[in-house]
C-alpha positions as CSV (number, residue, x, y, z in Angstrom):
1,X,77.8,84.9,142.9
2,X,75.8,87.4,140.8
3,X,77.4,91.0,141.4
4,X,80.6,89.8,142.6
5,X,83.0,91.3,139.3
6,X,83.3,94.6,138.5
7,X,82.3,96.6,135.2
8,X,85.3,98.8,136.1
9,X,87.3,95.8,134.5
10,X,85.0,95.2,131.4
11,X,87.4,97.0,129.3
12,X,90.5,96.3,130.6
13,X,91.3,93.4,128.5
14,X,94.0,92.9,125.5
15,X,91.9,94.5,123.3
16,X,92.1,97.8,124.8
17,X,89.8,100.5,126.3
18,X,87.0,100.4,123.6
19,X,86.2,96.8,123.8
20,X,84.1,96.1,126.4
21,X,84.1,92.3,127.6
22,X,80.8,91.7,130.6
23,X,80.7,88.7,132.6
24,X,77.4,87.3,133.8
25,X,78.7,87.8,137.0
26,X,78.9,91.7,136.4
27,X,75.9,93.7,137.9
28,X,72.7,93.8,135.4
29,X,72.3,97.7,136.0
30,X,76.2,97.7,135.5
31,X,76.2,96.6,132.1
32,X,73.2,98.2,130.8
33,X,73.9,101.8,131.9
34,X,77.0,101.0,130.2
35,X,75.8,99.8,126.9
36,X,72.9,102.9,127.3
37,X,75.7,105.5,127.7
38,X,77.3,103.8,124.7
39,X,74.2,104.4,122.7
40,X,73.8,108.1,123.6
41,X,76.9,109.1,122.8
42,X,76.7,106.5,119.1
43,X,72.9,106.8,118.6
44,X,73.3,109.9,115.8
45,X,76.8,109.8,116.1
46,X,76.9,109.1,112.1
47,X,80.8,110.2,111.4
48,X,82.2,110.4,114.2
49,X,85.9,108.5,114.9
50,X,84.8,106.7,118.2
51,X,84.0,103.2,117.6
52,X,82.8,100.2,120.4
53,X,82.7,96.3,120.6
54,X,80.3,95.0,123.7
55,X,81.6,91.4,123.8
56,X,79.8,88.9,125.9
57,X,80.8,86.4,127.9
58,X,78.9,82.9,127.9
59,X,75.7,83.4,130.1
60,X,72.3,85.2,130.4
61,X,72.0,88.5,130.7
62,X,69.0,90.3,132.1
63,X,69.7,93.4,130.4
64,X,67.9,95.7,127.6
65,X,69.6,98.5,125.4
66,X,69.9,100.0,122.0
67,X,73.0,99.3,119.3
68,X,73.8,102.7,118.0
69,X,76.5,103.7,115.1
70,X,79.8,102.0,114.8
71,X,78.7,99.5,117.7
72,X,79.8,95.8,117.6
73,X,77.7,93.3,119.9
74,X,79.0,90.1,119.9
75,X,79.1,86.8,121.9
76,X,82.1,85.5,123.1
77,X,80.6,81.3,123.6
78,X,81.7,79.0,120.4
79,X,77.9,78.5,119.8
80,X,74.8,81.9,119.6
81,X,72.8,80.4,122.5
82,X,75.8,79.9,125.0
83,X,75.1,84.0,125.2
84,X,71.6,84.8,126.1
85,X,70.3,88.7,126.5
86,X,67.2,88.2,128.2
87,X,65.4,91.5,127.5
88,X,66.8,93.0,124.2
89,X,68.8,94.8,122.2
90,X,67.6,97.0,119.6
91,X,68.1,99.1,116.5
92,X,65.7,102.0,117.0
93,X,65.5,105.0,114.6
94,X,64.4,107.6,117.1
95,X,66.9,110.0,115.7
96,X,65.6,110.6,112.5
97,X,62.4,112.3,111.3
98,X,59.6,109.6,110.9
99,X,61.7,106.8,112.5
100,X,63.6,106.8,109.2
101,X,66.4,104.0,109.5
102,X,67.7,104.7,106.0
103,X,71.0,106.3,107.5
104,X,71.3,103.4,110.5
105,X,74.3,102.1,108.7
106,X,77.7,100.9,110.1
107,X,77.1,98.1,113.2
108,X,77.2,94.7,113.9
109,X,75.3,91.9,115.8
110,X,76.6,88.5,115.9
111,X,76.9,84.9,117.6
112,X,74.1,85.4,120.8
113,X,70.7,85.1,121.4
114,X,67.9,87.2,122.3
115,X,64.4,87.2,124.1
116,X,62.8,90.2,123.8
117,X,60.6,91.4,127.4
118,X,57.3,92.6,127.1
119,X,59.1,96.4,127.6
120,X,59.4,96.1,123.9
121,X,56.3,94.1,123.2
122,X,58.0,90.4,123.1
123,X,59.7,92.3,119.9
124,X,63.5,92.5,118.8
125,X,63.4,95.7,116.4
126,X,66.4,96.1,114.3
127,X,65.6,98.6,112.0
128,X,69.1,99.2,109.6
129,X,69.9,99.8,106.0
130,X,73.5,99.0,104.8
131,X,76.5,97.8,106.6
132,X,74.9,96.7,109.5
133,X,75.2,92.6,109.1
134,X,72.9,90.1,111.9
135,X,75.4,87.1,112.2
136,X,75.0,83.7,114.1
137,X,72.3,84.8,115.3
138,X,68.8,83.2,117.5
139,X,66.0,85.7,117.8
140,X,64.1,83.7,120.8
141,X,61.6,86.8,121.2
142,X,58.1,85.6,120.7
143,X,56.7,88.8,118.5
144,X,59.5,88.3,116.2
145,X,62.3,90.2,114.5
146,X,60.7,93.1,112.8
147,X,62.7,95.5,110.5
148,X,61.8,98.6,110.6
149,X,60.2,101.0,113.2
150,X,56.3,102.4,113.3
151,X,56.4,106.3,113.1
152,X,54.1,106.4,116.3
153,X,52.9,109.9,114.7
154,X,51.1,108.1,111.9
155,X,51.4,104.6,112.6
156,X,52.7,103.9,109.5
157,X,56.5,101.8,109.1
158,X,59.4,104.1,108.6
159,X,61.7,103.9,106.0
160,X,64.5,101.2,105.9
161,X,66.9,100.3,103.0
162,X,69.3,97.4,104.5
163,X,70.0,94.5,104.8
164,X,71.7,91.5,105.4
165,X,71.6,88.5,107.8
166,X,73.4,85.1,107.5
167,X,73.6,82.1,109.6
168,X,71.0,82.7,111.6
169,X,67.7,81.3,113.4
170,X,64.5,83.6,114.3
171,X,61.9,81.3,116.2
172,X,59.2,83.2,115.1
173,X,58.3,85.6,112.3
174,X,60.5,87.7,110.4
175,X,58.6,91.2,109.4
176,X,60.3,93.3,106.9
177,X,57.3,95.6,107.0
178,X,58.4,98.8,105.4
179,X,62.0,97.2,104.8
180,X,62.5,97.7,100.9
181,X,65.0,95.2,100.2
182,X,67.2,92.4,102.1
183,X,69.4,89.5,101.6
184,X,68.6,86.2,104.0
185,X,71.8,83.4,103.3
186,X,71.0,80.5,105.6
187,X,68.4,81.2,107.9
188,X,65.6,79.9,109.3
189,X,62.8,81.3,110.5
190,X,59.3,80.6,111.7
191,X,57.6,82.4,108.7
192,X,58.6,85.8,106.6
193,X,55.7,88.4,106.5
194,X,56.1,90.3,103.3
195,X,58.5,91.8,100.5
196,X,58.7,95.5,99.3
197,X,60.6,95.6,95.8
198,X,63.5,93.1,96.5
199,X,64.6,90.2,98.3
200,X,66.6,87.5,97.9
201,X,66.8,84.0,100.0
202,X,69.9,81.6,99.3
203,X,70.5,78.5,101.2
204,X,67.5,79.0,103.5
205,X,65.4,76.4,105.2
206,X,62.2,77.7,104.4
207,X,62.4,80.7,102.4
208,X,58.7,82.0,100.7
209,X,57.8,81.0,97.3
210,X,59.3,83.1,94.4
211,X,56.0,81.8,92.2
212,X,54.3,85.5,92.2
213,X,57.2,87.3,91.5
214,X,57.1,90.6,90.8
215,X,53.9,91.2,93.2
216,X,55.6,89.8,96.2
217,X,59.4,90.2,94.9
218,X,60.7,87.3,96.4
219,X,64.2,85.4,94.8
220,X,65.0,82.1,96.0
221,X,67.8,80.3,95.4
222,X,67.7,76.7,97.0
223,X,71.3,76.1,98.4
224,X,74.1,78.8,98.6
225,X,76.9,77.2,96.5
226,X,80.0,78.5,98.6
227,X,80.5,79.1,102.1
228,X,82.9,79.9,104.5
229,X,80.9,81.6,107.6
230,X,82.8,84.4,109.5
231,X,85.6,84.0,111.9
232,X,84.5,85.2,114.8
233,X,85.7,85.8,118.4
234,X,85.1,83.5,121.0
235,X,87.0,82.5,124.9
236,X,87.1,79.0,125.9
237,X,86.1,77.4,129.3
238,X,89.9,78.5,130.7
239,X,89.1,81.6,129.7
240,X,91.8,81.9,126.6
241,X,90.8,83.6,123.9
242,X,90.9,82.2,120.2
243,X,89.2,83.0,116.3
244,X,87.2,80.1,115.3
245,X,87.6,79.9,111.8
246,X,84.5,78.2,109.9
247,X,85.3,74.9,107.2
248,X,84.7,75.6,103.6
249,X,81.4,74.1,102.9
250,X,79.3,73.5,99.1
251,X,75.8,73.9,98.7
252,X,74.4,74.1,101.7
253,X,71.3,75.3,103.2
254,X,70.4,76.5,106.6
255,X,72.2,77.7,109.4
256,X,75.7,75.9,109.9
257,X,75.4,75.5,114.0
258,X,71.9,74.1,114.4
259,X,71.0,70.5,114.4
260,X,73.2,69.5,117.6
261,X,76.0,69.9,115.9
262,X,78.3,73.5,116.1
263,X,79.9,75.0,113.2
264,X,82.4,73.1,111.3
265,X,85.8,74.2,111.7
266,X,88.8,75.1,113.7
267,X,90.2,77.4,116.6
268,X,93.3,79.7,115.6
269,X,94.5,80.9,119.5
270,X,94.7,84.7,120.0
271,X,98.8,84.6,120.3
272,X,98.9,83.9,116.5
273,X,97.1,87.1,116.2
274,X,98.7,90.7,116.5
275,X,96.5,92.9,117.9
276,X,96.7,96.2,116.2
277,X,95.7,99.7,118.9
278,X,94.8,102.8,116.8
279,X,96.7,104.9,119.4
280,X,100.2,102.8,118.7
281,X,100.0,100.8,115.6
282,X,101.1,101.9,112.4
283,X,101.6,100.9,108.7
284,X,105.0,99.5,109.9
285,X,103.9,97.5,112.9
286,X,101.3,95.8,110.9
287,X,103.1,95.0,107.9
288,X,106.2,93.7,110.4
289,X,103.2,91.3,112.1
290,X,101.8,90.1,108.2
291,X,105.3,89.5,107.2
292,X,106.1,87.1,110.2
293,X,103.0,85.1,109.4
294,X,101.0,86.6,111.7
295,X,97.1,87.1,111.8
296,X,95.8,90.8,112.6
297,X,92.9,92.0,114.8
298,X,92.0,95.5,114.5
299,X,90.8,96.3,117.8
300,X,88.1,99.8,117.5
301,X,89.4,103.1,116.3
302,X,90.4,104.9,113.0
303,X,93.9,103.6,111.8
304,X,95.7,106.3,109.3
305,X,97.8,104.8,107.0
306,X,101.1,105.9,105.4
307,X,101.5,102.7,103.3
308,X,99.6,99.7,102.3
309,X,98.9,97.1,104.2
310,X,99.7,94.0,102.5
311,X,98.8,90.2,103.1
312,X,101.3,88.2,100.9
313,X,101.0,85.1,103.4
314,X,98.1,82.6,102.0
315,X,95.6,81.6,104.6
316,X,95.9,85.1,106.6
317,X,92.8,86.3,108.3
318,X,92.5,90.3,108.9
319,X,89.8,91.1,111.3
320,X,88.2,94.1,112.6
321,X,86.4,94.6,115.9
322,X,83.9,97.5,116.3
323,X,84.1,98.3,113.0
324,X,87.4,100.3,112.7
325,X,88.3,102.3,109.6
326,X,91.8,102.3,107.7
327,X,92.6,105.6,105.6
328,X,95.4,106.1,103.5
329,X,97.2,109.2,103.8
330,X,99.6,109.1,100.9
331,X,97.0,108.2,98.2
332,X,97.6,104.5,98.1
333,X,95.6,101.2,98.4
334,X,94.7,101.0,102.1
335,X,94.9,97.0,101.8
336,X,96.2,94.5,99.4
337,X,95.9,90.9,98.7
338,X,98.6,89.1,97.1
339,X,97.7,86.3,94.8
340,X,97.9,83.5,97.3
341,X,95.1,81.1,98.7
342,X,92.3,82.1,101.8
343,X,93.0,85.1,102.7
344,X,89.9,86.6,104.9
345,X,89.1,90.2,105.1
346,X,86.2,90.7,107.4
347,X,84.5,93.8,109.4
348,X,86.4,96.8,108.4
349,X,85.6,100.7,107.4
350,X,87.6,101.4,104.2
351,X,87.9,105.4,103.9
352,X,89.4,107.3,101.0
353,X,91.7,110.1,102.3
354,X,92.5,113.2,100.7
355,X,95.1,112.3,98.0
356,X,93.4,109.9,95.4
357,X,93.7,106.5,95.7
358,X,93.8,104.3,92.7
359,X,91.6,101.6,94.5
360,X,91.2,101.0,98.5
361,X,91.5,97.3,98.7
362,X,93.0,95.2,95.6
363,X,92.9,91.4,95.7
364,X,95.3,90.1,93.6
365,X,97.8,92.3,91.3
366,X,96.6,92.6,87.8
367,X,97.3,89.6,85.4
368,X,96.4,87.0,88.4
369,X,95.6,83.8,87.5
370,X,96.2,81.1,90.4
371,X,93.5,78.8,91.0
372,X,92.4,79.3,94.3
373,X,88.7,76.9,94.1
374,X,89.9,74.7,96.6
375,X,90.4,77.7,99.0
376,X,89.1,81.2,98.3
377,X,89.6,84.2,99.7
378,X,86.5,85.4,101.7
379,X,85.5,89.1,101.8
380,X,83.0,89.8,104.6
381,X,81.1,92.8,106.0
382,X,83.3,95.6,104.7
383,X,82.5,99.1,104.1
384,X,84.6,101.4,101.2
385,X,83.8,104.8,102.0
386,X,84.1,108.1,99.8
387,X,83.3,111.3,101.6
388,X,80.8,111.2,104.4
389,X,83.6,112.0,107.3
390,X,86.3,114.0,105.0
391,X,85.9,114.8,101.4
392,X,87.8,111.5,100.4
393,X,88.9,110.8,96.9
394,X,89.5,107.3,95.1
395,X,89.1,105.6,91.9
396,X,87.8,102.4,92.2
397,X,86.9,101.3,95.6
398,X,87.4,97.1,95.2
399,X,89.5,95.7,92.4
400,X,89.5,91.8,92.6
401,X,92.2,90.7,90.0
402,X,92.2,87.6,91.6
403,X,90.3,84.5,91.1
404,X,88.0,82.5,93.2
405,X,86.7,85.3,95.4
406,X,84.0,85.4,97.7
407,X,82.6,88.7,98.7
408,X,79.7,88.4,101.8
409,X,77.9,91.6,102.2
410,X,80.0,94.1,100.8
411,X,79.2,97.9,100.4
412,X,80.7,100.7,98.2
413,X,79.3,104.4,99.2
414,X,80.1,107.5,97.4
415,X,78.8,109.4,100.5
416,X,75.7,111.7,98.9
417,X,75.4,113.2,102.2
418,X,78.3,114.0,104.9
419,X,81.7,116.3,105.1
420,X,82.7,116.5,101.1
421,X,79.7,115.3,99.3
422,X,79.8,116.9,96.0
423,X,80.3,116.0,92.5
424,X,83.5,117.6,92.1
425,X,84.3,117.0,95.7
426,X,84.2,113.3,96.3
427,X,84.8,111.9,93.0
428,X,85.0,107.9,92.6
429,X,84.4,106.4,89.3
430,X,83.4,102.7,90.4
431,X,82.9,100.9,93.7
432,X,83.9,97.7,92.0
433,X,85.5,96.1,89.1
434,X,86.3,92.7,88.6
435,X,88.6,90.9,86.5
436,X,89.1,87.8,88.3
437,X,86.7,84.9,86.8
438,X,84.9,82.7,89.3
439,X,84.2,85.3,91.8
440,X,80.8,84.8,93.8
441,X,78.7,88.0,95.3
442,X,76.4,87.2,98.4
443,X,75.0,91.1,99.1
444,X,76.6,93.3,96.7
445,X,75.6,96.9,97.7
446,X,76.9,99.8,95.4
447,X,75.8,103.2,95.2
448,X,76.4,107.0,94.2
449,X,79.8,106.4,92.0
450,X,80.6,108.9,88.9
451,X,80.5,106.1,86.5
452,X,79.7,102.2,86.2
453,X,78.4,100.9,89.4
454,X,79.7,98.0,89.2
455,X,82.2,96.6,86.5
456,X,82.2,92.9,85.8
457,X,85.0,91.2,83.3
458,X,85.8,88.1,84.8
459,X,84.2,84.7,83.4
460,X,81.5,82.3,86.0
461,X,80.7,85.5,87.9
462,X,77.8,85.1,90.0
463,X,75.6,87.8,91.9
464,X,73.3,86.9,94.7
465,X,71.1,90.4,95.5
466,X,72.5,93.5,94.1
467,X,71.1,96.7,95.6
468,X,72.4,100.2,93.9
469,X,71.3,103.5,93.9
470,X,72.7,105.6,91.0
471,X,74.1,109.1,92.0
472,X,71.9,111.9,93.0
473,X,74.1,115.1,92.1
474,X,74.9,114.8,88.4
475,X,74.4,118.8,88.0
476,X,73.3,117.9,84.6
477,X,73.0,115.3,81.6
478,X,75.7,116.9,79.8
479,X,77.7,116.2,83.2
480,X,76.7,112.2,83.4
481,X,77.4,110.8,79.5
482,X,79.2,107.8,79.0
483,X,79.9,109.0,75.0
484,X,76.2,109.1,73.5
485,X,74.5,107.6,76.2
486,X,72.5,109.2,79.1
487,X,74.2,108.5,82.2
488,X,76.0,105.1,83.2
489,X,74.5,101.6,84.0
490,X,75.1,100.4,87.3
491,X,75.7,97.1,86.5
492,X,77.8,96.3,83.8
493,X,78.9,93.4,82.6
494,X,82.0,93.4,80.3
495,X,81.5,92.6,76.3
496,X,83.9,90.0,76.3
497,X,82.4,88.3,79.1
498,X,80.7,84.7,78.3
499,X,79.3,83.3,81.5
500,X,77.5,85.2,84.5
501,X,74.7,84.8,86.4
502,X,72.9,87.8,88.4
503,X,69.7,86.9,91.2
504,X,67.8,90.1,92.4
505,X,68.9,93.1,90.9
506,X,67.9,96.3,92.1
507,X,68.3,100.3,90.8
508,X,67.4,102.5,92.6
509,X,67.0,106.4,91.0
510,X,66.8,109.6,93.2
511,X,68.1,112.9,90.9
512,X,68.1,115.2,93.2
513,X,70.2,118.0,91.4
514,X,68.8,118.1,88.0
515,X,66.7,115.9,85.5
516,X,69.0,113.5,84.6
517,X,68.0,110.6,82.4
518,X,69.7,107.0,82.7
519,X,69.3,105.3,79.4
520,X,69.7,101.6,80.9
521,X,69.7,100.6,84.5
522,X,71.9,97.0,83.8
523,X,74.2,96.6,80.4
524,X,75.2,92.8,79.7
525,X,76.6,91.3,76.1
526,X,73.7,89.2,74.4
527,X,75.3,85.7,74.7
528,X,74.3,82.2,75.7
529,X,76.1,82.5,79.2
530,X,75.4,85.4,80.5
531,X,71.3,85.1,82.7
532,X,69.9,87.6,85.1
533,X,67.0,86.9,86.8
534,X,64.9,89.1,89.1
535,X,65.4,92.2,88.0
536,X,64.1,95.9,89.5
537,X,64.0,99.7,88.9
538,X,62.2,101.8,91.4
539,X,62.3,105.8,90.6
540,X,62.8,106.9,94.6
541,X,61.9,109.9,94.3
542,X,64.0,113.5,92.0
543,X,63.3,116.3,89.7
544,X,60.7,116.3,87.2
545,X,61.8,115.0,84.3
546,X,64.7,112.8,85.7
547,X,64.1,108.9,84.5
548,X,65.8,105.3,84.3
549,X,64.9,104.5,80.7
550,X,64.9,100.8,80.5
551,X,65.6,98.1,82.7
552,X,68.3,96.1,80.7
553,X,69.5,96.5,77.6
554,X,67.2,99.0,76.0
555,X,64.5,96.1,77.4
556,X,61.5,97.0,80.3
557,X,59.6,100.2,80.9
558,X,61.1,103.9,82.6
559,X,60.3,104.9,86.0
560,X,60.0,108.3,86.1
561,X,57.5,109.1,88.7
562,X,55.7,107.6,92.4
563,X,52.4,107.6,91.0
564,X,51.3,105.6,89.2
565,X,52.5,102.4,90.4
566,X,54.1,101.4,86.7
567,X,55.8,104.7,86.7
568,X,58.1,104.1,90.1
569,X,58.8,100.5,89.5
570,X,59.4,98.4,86.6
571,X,60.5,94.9,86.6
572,X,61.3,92.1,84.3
573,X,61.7,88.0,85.4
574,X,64.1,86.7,82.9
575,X,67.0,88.6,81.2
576,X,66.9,87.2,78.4
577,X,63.4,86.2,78.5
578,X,63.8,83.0,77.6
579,X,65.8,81.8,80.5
580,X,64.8,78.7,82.7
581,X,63.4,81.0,86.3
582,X,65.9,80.9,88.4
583,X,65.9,77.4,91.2
């Protein structure tokens, strides 16, 4: 009978007091004051240490609330529409000026469905900019997904900077509206409404046309060559929790659980996992559980680290719920992969601590070379984070040495706002480099770093959307010279490298400190092998005088200015020009 549980016991499971797990059979009015109180406390909580997972249960639920920071809401069934919220639950970005969302960062919605009530106008909202992935999921609501969120004092769309969503269905339309850019990897959708300056489709069912690129700055890519979707959570029908852990799949295209048939794969029970408390486990405990071939679920909290942890077991899966955060207190990797086969990394808050790290998370020592094709490792839906909560200090913030990687909506902050954010103060030279060849990017976003956004060496790399905003507080040119050269390109690809292949690049330039120049916004070796397609600089906004040069290469306009429109964004199809467009 409806009513008959109590919410007293919602977070009372083995996953400790800030995981929250409802029952259909829980009062309505139970769970969503709940779920509101949540988002009061969360809503501009923006670096604060709490951290939530609202897990649901198979079964509807007439209930409507808002998702604020560090916030997990997920569905517990094996399939999205085994959970239904039946009213809605939104991103709103009431807390800043102008219904800005570009600081909604760090939350999660995955494997449920929703149908939005005419309280919110038959309209899910979730207005978000990085680190805030929509997973498995089935918008039912019949306005649509939208976004953004309207500034009700001028009617005009707040600002948004995300996004990312995978392996999902939205019945009706999809509007981005103000949204400026966004990665889509195998969705459907009943129609998409409009592009700002980038977005890229790969693998969806019906993505828009590419054909009038730049005007509408669409980038499709047919099928999404390599998959492995997200283990997720899930309790089966005697109530036992397990990890379903999705099948390697090729070129695919659409969502992976539509079609009658669920997502390929296979349950891992919850006994082969050590569950990890941020009030009791340590370094120690952790490493003790990866070395007896153990799984590991970080359940909510911030986990401070006096050691590495290190995943030297192939086919280990390290998962976070609610978003927790690892820092290293003694200046070390917070995580590292050996070089083994199918290790997944997914959901986690990577935080430099005070004593400089060398890198946060390193797959594979230097020198790897296994081959791993018939079983990557996956990286999913992690966050490496310098300054913002603490003045934090690290050196690289990914270092993939291995091959055969698969990163799925990663991104690497140099905080330019927060506790410590200050040229001198939060110094990191780049958020990634890699070495390893065959590695494949699905929502590489990389911002604020000292030096080269993003440093590629490895062979057969490929990048699907790249989104990267260059630091804001180089105090001067002299201060931001890589030898002769104004400034750093983000996206640099090694001169030895021979094969890579980039869809839907965009720099982003907002000098805020002085009027810095960048001389070339991507730097790639002229050869054969080596094709970028879709490529984008937009000057944001900065001191007079401040400029991205070129595009690529010395090639493509600077942007320099918001009006006019040539003078805030230049673009260029092909790099080199006389590439085949991209399929």
């Amino acid at each position: 009978m409806a009513g008959s549980t109590s919410i007293a016991k919602a977070n009372a499971t083995i996953f400790g007091p800030n995981v929250y797990v409802f029952d259909s059979n829980m009062p309505a009015a139970d769970i969503q004051a709940k779920a509101t109180a949540i988002f009061r406390q969360m809503e501009a909580n923006q670096f604060g240490i709490e951290r939530y997972a609202l897990l649901f249960k198979p079964g509807t639920y007439n209930v409507l609330f808002d998702v604020g920071f560090y916030t997990q809401v997920a569905g517990l069934g094996q399939n999205p529409d085994d959970v239904l919220i039946d009213g809605g639950v939104n991103v709103p970005a009431y807390w800043m000026p102008n219904r800005n969302a570009t600081c909604n960062f760090w939350r999660t919605y995955e494997n449920f469905a929703i149908n939005a009530s005419p309280a919110t106008n038959n309209t899910t909202t979730i207005a978000v900019s990085q680190a805030a992935p929509l997973r498995r999921m089935h918008i039912k609501s019949p306005n649509g997904l939208w976004l953004f969120q309207v500034d009700p004092s001028t009617g005009a769309g707040g600002w948004a900077s995300g996004g990312f969503m995978a392996d999902s269905v939205v019945d009706n339309q999809v509007l981005p509206g103000s949204q400026q850019q966004w990665l889509s990897r195998n969705n459907t959708y009943g129609s998409w409404a409009n592009a700002v300056w980038n977005m890229v489709f790969v693998g969806d069912s019906n993505p828009p046309s590419q054909a009038n690129f730049p005007t509408d700055a669409y980038t499709t890519i047919e099928k999404t060559p390599i998959i492995r979707e997200k283990p997720y959570l899930y309790i089966t029908g005697e109530d036992q929790y397990q990890v379903f852990f999705p099948a390697l799949q090729t070129n695919t295209r659409g969502p992976s659980w539509t079609n009658g048939s669920p997502t390929p794969g296979k349950p891992i029970s919850i006994d082969q996992f050590y569950i990890a408390q941020p009030s009791s486990s340590t370094a120690v405990s952790i490493n003790s559980a990866l070395d007896s071939g153990k799984h590991i679920l970080l359940t909510p909290g911030v986990y401070k680290l006096d050691d590495t942890l290190r995943v030297t077991k192939g086919d280990t899966i390290v998962l976070g719920l609610g978003q927790p955060s690892l820092i290293p207190t003694r200046g070390q990797p917070a995580l590292s992969v050996a070089d083994v086969d199918g290790v997944t990394i997914a959901s986690l808050i990577l935080d430099a601590g005070e004593i400089n790290s060398p890198t946060l998370l390193e797959v594979g020592p230097p020198g790897s070379s296994a081959n791993h094709a018939s079983n990557p490792t996956f990286l999913y839906d992690l966050t490496v984070r310098t300054g913002g909560p603490t003045a934090g200090k690290n050196d690289i913030g990914i270092t993939i040495n291995s091959r055969d990687v698969v990163g799925d909506q990663l991104w690497l902050w140099r905080a330019d706002h927060g506790a410590g954010a200050g040229w001198d103060t939060n110094p990191t030279n780049n958020g990634v480099v890699v070495s390893g060849d065959n590695v494949t990017m699905y929502g590489l976003f990389n911002e604020h770093h000292k030096e080269y956004q993003t440093v590629w060496n490895g062979n057969n790399g490929r990048v699907y959307f790249y989104q990267s905003e260059i630091p804001y507080d180089p105090p001067c040119q002299e201060s931001w010279m890589n030898r002769a050269t104004n400034g750093y390109a983000s996206y640099k690809v090694g001169d030895s490298v021979t094969s890579h292949e980039a869809w839907g690049l965009g720099i982003y330039s907002f000098f805020r400190d002085s009027p810095t120049k960048l001389e070339s916004a991507i730097e790639v070796p002229e050869v054969e092998g080596v094709k970028l397609h879709h490529l984008t600089t937009v000057w944001l906004t900065g001191v007079a005088g401040s400029e991205i040069t070129h595009v690529i290469n010395g090639a493509g306009g600077r942007v320099y200015a918001n009006h006019p429109e040539s003078a805030m964004r230049q673009t260029i199809n092909e790099y080199p020009s006389t590439n085949s467009p991209s399929s």
